[in-house]
Phi, psi and omega in degrees: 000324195264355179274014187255327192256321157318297229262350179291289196289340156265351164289333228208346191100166162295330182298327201257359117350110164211163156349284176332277232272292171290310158265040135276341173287337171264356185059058167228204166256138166337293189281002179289316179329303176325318174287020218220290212237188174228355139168209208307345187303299197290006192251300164335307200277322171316301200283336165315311167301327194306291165331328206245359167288302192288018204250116194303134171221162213295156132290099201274158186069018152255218144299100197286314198282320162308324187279305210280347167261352172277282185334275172339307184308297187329290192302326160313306167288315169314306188301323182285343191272326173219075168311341180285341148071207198312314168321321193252005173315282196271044199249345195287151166283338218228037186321169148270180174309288180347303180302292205333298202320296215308289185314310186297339217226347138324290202284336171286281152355332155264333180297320172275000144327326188115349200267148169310163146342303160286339153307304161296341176281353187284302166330311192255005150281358182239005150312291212264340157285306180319286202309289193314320193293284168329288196313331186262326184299294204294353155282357204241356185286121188282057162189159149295133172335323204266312198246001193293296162346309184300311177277351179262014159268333165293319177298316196284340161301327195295344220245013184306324166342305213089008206270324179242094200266021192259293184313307166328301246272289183328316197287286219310288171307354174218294146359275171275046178257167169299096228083007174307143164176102208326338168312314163348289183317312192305316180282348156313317177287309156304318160340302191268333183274336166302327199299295166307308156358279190303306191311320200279342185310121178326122164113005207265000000 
């Protein structure tokens, strides 16, 4: 049931997950669902879990920046698979096991880092805006790795004016050169953010 309702909500959007909608998917009746599930919560908080299932997780006591960058990476590709999401990670009253694990093993991966209580809660809210972020700007880009030159020479045309030479400066010199490819950013970012991390650790 719930991987039919992932596949709904990755074909079709979120909107179109329902009650309904899934057991047409299933070849049933609606209210038959009921007897299964107790309605659209459980079917959310499932498929959430599902999600936090295909998501790789840290290893505590290893190399923390290697596991938390692993992590990250992980998450990141789930999230292009089902971008519909991203809204609903930290949204649930109800985590499943997935969740749980997924969290307990973050937050034990920093903690046996060395980072303080408050520290980890800082790191690790500011991981999952950085990831959650990434993941929506790159899902919301009207282009491809593969098409990004292209489109960013039809924008650059509008820009003959002079009006935007920042702009110019960016498509022409970088945007369209060859091998671009806005996914690039994510480990610059991760980078930088790990980078700062490691500065903050006691003894550091």
């Amino acid at each position: 049931m719930l991987a039919r309702a992932v596949a709904i909500a990755d074909e079709q959007g979120l909107a179109a997950l329902t009650m309904r909608s899934l057991a047409q998917a299933l070849d049933v009746k609606p209210m038959s669902l009921y007897h299964h599930v107790a309605g659209k919560d459980a079917i959310l908080d499932g498929i959430v879990d599902v999600v936090f299932g295909e998501m790789e997780l840290p290893e505590p006591g290893g190399d923390w920046r290697a596991e938390l960058a692993r992590r990250a990476r992980s998450a990141r590709s789930v999230l292009r698979r089902h971008p519909w999401a991203v809204p609903l990670l930290e949204s649930r009253a109800v985590p499943g096991p997935a969740n749980l694990r997924h969290h307990e093993a973050v937050l034990a991966t920093l903690r046996d880092a060395g980072f303080s209580v408050p520290m980890t809660a800082h790191a690790y809210a500011l991981l999952d805006a950085f990831v959650y972020g990434f993941a929506v700007q790159e899902a919301a880009l009207p282009f491809d790795a593969g098409s990004a030159p292209q489109v960013a020479e039809a924008i650059a045309a509008q820009f003959s004016s002079g009006d935007f030479p920042r702009m110019t400066e960016l498509a022409v010199e970088h945007v369209m050169q060859p091998g671009y490819d806005f996914g690039d950013e994510f480990e610059y970012g991760l980078g930088v953010i790990l980078d700062a991390l490691a500065a903050s650790l006691p003894g550091d």
